[in-house]
C-alpha positions as CSV (number, residue, x, y, z in Angstrom):
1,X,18.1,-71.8,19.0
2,X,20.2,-74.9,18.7
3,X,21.1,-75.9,15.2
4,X,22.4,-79.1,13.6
5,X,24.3,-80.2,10.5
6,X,23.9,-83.6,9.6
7,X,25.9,-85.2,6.9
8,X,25.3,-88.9,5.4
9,X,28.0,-90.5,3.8
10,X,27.6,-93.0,0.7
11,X,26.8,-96.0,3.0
12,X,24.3,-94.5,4.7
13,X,22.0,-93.6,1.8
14,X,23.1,-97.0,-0.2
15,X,19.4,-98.0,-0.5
16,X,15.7,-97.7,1.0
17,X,16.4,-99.2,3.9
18,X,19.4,-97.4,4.6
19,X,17.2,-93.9,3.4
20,X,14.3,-94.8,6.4
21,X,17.5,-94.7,8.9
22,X,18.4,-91.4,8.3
23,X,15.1,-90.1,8.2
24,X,14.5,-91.7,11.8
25,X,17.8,-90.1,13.1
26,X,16.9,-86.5,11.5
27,X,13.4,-86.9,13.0
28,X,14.9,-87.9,16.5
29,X,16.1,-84.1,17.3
30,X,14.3,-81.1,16.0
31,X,17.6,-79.2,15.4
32,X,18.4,-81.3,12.7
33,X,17.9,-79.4,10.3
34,X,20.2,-79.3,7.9
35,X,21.1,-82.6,5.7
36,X,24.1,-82.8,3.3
37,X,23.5,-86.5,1.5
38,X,26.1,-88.2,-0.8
39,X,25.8,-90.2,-3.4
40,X,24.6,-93.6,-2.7
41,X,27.4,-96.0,-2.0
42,X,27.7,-100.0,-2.0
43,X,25.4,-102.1,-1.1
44,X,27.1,-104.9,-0.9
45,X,31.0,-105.3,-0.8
46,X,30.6,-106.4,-5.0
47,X,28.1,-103.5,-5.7
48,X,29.5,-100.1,-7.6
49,X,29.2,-96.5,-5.9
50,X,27.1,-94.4,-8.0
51,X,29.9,-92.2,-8.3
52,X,32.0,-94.8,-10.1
53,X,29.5,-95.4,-12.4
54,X,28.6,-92.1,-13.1
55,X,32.6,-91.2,-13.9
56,X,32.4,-94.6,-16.3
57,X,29.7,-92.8,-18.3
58,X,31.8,-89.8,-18.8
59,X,34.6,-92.2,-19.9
60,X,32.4,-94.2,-22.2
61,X,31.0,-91.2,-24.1
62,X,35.1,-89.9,-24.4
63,X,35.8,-93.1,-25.8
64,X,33.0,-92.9,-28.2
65,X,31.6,-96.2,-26.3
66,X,27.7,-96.6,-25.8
67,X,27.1,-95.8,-22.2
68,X,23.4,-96.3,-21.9
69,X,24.1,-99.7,-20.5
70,X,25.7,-97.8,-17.6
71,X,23.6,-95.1,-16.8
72,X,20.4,-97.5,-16.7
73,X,21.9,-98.9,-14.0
74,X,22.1,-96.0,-12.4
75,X,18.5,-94.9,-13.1
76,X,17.1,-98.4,-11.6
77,X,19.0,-97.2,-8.4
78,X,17.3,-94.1,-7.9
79,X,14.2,-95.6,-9.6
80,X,13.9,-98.3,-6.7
81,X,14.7,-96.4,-4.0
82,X,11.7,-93.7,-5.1
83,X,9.6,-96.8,-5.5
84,X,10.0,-98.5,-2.4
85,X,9.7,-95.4,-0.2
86,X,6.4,-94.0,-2.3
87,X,7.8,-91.0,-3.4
88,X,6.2,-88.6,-5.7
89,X,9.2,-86.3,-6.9
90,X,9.4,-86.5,-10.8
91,X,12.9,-88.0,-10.6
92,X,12.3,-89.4,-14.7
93,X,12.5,-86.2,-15.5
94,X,15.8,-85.5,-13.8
95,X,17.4,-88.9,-14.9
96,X,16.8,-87.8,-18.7
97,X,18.2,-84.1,-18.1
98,X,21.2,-86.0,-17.0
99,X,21.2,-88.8,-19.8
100,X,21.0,-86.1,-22.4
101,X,23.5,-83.9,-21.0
102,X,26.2,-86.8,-20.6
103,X,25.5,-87.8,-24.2
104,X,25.9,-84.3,-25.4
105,X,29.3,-84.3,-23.6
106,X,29.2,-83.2,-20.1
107,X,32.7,-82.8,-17.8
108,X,33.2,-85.4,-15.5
109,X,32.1,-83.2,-12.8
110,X,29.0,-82.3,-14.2
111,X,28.5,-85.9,-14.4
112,X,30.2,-87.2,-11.0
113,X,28.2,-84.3,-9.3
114,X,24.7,-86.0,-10.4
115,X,25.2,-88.8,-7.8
116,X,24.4,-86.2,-5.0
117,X,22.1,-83.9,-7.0
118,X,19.8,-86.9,-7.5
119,X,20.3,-88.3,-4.2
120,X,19.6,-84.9,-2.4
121,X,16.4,-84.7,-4.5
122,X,14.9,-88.0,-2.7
123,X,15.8,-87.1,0.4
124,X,14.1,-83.8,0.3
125,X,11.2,-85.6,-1.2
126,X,11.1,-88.4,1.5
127,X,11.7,-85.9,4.3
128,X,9.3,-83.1,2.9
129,X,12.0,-80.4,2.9
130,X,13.5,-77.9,0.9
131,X,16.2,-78.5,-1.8
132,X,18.7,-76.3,-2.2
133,X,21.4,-76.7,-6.0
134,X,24.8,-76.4,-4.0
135,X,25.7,-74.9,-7.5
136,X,24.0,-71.6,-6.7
137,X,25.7,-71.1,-3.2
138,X,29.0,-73.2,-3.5
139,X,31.6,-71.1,-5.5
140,X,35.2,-71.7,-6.8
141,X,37.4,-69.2,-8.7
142,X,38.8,-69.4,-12.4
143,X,41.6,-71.8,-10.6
144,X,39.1,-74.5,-8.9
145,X,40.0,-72.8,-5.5
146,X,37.0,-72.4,-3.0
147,X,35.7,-69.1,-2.7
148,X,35.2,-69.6,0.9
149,X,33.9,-65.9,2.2
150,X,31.8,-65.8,-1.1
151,X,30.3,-69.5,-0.3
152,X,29.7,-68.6,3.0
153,X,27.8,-65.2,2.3
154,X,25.5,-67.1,-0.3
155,X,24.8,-70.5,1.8
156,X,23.9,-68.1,4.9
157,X,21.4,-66.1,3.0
158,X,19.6,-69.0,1.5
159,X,19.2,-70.9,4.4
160,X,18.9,-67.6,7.0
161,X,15.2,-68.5,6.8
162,X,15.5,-71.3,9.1
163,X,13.7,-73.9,6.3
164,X,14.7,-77.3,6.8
165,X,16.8,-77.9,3.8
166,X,18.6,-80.6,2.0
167,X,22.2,-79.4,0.3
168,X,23.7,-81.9,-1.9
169,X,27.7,-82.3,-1.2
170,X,30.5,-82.7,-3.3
171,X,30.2,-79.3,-5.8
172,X,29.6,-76.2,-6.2
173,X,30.2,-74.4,-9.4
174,X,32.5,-71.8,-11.5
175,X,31.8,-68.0,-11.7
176,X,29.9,-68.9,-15.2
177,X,27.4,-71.4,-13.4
178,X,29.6,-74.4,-14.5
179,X,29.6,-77.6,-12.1
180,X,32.9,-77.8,-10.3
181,X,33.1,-80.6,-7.8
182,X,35.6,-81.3,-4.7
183,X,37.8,-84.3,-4.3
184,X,36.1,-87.6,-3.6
185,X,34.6,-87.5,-0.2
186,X,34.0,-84.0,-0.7
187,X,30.5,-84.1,0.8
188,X,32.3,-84.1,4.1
189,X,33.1,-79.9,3.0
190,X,30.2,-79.2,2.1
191,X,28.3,-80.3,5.4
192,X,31.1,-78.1,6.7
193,X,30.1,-75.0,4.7
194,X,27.0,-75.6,5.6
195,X,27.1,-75.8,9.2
196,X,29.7,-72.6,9.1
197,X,27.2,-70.8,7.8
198,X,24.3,-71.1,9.8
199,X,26.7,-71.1,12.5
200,X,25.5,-74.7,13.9
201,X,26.1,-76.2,17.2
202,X,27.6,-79.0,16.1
203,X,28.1,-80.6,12.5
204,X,27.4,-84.5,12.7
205,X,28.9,-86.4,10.6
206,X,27.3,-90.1,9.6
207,X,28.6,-93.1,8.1
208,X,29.5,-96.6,8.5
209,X,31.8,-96.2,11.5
210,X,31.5,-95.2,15.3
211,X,34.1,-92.8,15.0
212,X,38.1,-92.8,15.2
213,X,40.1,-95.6,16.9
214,X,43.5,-94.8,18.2
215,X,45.0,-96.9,15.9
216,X,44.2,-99.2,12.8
217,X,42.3,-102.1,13.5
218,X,44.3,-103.9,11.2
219,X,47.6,-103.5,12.5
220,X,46.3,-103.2,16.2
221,X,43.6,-105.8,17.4
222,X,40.4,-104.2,18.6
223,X,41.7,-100.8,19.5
224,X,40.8,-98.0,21.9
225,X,37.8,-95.7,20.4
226,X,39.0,-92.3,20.7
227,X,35.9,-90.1,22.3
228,X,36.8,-86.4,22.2
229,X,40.0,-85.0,19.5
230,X,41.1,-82.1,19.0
231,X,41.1,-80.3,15.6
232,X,44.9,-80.1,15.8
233,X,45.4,-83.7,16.9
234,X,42.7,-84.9,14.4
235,X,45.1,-83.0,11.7
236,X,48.2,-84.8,12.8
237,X,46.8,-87.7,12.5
238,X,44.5,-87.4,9.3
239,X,47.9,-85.7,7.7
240,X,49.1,-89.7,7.8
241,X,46.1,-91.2,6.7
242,X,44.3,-91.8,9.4
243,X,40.9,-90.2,9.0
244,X,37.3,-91.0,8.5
245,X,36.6,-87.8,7.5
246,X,37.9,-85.5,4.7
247,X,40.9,-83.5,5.8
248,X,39.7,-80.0,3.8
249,X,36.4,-80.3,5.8
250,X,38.1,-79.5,9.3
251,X,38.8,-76.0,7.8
252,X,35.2,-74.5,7.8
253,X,33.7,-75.8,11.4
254,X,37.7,-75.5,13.2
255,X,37.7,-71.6,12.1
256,X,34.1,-71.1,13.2
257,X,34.6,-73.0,16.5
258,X,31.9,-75.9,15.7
259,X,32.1,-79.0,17.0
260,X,32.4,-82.3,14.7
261,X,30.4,-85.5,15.8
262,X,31.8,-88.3,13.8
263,X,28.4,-90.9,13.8
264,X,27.4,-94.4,12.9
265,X,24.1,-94.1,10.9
266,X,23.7,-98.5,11.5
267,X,24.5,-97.6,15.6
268,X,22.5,-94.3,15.9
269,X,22.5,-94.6,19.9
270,X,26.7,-94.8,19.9
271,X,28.0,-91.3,21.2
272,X,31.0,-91.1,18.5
273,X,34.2,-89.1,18.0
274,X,33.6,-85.1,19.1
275,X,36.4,-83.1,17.3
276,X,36.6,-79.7,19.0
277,X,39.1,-76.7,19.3
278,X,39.7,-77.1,23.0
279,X,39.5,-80.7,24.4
280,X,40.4,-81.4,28.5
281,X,43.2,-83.2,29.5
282,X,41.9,-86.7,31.5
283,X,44.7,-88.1,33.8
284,X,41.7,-91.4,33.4
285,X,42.5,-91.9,29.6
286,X,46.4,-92.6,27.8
287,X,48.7,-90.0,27.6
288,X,48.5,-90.4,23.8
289,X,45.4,-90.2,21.7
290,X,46.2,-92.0,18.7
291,X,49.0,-93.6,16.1
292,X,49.0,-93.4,12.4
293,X,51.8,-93.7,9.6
294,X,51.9,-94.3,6.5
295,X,54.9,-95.9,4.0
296,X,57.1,-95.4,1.1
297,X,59.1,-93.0,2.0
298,X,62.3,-91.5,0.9
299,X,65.2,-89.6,2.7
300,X,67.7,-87.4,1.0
301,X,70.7,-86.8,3.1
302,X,73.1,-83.9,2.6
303,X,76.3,-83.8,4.3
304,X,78.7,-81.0,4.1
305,X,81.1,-79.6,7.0
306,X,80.4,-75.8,8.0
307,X,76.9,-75.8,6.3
308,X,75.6,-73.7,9.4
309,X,78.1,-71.2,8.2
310,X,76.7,-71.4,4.3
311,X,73.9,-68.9,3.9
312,X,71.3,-70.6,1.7
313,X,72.7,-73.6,2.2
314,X,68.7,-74.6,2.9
315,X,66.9,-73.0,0.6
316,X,69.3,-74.5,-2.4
317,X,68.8,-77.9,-1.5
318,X,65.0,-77.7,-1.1
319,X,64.8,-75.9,-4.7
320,X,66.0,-78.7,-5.9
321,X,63.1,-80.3,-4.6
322,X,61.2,-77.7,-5.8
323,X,62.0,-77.5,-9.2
324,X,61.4,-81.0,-10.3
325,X,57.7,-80.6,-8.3
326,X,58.6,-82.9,-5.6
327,X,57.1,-81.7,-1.8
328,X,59.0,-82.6,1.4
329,X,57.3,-84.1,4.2
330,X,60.2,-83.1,7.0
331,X,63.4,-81.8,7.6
332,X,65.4,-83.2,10.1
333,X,68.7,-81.9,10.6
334,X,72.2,-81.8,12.5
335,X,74.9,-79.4,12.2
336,X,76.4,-80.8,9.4
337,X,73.7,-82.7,7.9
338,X,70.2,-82.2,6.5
339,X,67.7,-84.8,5.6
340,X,64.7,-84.6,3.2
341,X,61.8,-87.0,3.9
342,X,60.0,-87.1,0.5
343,X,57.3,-89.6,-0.8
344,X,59.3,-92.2,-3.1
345,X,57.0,-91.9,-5.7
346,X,57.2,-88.2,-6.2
347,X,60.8,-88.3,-6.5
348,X,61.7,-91.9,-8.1
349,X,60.9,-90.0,-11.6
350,X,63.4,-87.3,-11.1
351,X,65.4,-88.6,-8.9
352,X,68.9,-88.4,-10.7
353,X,67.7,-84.8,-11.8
354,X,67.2,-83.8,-8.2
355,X,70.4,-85.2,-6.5
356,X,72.7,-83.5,-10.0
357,X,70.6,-80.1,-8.8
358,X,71.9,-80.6,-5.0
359,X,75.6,-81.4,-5.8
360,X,75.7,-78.6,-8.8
361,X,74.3,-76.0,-6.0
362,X,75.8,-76.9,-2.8
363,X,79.1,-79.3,-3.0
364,X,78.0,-81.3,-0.5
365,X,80.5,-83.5,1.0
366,X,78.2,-86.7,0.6
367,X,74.9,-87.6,-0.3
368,X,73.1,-90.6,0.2
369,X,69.2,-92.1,-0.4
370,X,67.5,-93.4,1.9
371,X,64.2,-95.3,0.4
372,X,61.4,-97.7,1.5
373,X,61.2,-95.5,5.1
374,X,58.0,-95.3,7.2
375,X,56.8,-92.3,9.2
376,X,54.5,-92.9,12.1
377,X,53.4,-90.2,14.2
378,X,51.9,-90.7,18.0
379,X,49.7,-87.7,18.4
380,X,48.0,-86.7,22.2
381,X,47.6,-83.5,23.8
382,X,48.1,-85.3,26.9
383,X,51.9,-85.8,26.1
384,X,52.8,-82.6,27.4
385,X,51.4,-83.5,30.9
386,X,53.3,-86.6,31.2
387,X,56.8,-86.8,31.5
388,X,58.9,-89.7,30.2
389,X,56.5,-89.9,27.3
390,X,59.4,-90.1,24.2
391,X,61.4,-92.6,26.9
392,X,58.2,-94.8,26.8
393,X,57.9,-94.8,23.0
394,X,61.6,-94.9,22.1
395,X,62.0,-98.3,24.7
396,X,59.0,-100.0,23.4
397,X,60.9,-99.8,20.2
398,X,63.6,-101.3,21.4
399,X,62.4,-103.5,23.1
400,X,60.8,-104.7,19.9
401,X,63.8,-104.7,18.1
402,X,63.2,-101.9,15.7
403,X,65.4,-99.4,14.8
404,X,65.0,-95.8,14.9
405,X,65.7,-93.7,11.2
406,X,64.3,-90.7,12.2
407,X,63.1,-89.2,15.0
408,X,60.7,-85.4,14.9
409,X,59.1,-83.4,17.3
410,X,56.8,-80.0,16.8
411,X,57.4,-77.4,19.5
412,X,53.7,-77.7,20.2
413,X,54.5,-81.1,22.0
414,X,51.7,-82.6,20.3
415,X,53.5,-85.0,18.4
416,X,56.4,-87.7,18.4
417,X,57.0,-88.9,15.0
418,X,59.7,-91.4,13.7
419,X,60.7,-93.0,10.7
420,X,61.4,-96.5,10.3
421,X,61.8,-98.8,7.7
422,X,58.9,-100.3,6.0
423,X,59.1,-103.6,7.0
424,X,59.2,-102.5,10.8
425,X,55.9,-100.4,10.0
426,X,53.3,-102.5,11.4
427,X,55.3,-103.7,14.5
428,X,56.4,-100.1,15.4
429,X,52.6,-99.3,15.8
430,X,51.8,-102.5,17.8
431,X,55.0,-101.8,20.3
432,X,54.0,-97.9,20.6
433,X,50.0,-98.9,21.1
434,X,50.6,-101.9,23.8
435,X,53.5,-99.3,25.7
436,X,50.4,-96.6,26.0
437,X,47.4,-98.2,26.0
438,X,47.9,-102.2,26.8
């Protein structure tokens, strides 16, 4: 039997009105049956994420500040929307367990996690279905690591019954029973769990947005909707910021093989983003699939004649990087030189620390700093079918005026990326987008 995941973002469970949409686009296919809901979000652009406020309580009660001010705002949130859609749930209850527990000191994920908790408890309400405590299926180890095989094994046998259930995202818990949540936007793994573990046809995704564009809409002016991704381009491409959907939640649905409709709860009928292992190449659409970047960049250069001949010439100069807890983006290299691409504001604090570490360990013949560099990657499966694709991209840049820092390709051919400086950023993506897709 065909099974769905659905999974409603902030936006789409803001209020009421937004809470009858969702319940009109679960009831619109029978295999939806599963619903992750978030917290509500804005409704408004002025209005505060329940989140927020719920992480401001936690603050207030650190600071030994009254936060009841706070969390009755909260309350009238929940309290409205259970009003206006005639629900009977005894959600006054719930809102004091919380109030007391955030007075007596609760961690910021205990309080942070209520958003969904509560949220999920209205939903199940409104829809009549069951309500499943992510706490009691969603496990992380004594580090705050998923426990993905033991999450998996739990989530399957509590929803192996085939009850419609509501999950609430964003946490799980400890060993011990204690709330543990993920990152912000971490509802986006937990509709992922989920959907792994009933072993879904498809996990749909809902928010505010008919899926990804190929480019940023504020850079690019009303750019191509992408249709169909693949999980490897989507990872390219989310890797630089360009993502509507939380990068840790491909990992659950890409190893089980599930497809990922990215939807727009406001513009149910519009057929979205499908993410998928395996996507076909269409001669009909651009060679490329999409553009992101992002800025700030810095790039370490090590010069030194003979390094090739240097065994662990490498490895010294990255455990500089290392040592001092700075990651490295990329490694572009020549025969004699080796460049670091680091985010500037990992290494501006130990900078001078780094760069004694290099010359104390390898003797280099020069090294030079590179800073305020951009890296922009063009991502497209289809760029292995066309030839003449990096000519294309490296002469709309020129043509443009910009000049070339950097210049990376994987061996999987499913990526071009360059770096540039950050004042070129914007018009690098304008000149690559109107070369492909103009």
């Amino acid at each position: 039997m065909k099974k769905i995941v659905t999974k409603f973002g902030g936006s789409s469970l803001a209020d009421a009105g937004q809470f009858a949409k969702v319940k009109e686009i679960l009831l619109m296919d029978e295999a939806r049956q599963y619903v992750v809901p978030s917290a509500p979000g804005r409704r408004f652009k002025t209005d505060d994420k329940i989140t927020d406020l719920l992480y401001k309580c936690h603050r207030q009660v650190e600071n030994g500040e009254d936060f009841q001010e706070t969390f009755d705002l909260i309350a009238a949130r929940y309290m409205d929307i259970a009003e206006e859609l005639g629900l009977t749930v005894d959600l006054g209850a719930a809102l004091d367990e919380v109030n007391e527990k955030i007075a007596a000191g609760a961690n910021a994920d205990y309080c942070a996690s209520r958003g969904e908790y509560l949220n999920g408890m209205l939903l199940a309400d409104y829809m009549g279905w069951r309500f499943l405590d992510s706490a009691t299926v969603i496990k992380f180890d004594a580090q705050g690591n998923l426990d993905a095989e033991l999450t998996n094994k739990l989530m399957a046998e509590a929803l192996a019954d085939g009850v419609p259930t509501v999950v609430p995202g964003f946490f799980g818990s400890f060993m011990d029973g204690t709330v543990h949540t993920f990152s912000r936007g971490g509802s986006d793994i937990t509709g992922a769990i989920v959907a792994r573990a009933v072993n879904a046809s498809v996990y749909e995704n809902w928010t505010d947005v008919s899926g990804f564009l190929m480019a940023d809409p504020r850079i690019v002016e009303d750019p191509r909707e992408i249709s169909m991704i693949t999980y490897k381009e989507l990872r390219e491409l989310s890797y630089m910021g360009a993502s509507v959907l939380h990068e840790d939640a491909m990992f659950p649905v890409h190893k089980a093989g599930i497809p990922t409709n990215i939807r727009n709860t406001n513009d149910p009928s519009h057929p979205g983003t499908i993410i998928s292992l395996d996507a076909p190449f269409d001669a009909a659409h651009p060679s490329i699939t999409g553009i992101a970047g992002r800025k700030g960049f810095s790039v370490v250069s090590v010069e030194k004649a003979m390094m090739n001949n240097e065994l662990g010439f490498g490895r010294k100069v990255l455990a500089a990087f290392e040592d001092h807890g700075v990651s490295f983006e990329h490694l572009p290299t020549g025969i004699d030189t080796m460049c670091v691409v680091v985010s500037g504001a990992e290494l501006a604090p130990v900078r001078e620390k780094v760069l004694a570490q290099i010359v104390a360990t390898t003797s280099p013949d020069t090294i030079t700093v590179h800073d305020y560099m951009s890296v922009i990657a063009t991502v497209g499966r289809g760029m292995v079918h066309n030839c003449g694709t990096a000519a294309r991209l490296f002469s709309a840049m020129s043509k443009a005026g910009i000049n070339v820092r950097m210049i990376d390709q994987g061996s999987s051919e499913l990526s071009i990326i360059v770096g540039v400086d950050d004042a070129d950023y914007e018009s690098t993506i304008r000149a690559i987008y109107n070369a492909f897709v103009r």
